[in-house]
N, C-alpha and C positions, 0 to 999 in steps of 0.2 A: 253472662252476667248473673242472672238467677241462678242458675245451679248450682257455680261458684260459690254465690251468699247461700243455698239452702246448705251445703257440703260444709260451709266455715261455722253458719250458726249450730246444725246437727252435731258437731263433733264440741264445739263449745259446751254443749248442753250435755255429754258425753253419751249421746245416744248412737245407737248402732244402726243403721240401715235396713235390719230386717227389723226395729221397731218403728221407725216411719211407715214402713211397706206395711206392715202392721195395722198403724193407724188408719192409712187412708185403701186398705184393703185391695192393695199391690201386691205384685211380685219382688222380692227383693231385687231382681236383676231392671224391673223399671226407673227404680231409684238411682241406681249404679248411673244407667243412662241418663239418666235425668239432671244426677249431679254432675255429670261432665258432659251435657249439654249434647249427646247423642238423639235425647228424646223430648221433646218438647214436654213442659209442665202444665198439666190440664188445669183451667182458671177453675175446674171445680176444686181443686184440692190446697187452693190458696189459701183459704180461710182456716180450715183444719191445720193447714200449715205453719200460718201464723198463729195460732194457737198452741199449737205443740212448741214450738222452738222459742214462742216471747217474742215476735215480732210486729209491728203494728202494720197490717195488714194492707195500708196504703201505701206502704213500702214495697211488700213482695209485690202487689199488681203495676207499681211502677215499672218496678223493674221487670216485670211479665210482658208486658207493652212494651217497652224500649227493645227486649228482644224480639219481641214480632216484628217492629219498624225495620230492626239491624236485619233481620235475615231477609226480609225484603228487598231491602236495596246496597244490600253487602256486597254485592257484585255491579251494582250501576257508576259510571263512571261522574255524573254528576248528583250520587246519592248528598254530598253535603248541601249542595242548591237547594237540590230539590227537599232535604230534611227546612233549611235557611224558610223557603216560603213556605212550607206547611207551619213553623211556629210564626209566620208574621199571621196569618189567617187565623191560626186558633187563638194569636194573641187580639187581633181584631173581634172575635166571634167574644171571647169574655169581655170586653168593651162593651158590648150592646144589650 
């Protein structure tokens, strides 16, 4: 999900990949990975992120988060249950 959205916003903003690597003091080949989801996106470079590409920054960590959860239980056979009670609990936990 993230890579996808960093790969669609970078090239909307018509920037090239070796000036992301750039910014957040990468290799161009980490970003390659990165945008097709080879390589996980370090939460340190989220905020420089959304900065460079114009994105409100509670967006990309959503979506930084929804892929940790995804690769965690990407392969479990009741990952929708188990995703089911983890939002009734965090929906609980903001109630109180």
């Amino acid at each position: 999900m993230l890579g996808e959205k960093l790969r669609e916003l970078r090239e909307a903003k018509g920037l090239v990949q070796r000036q992301v690597a750039a910014e957040l003091e990468v290799d161009t080949a980490y970003i390659s990975k990165m945008e097709s989801n080879e390589k996980p996106v370090s939460r340190n470079h989220l905020k420089k992120l959304s900065i460079m590409l114009g994105i409100d920054d509670e967006e990309l960590f959503t979506l930084w988060l929804a892929d940790k959860v995804y690769d965690i239980v990407k392969d479990e056979e009741l990952a929708v249950k188990a995703i089911s009670k983890t939002m009734d609990q965090l929906k609980n936990k903001t109630k109180k």
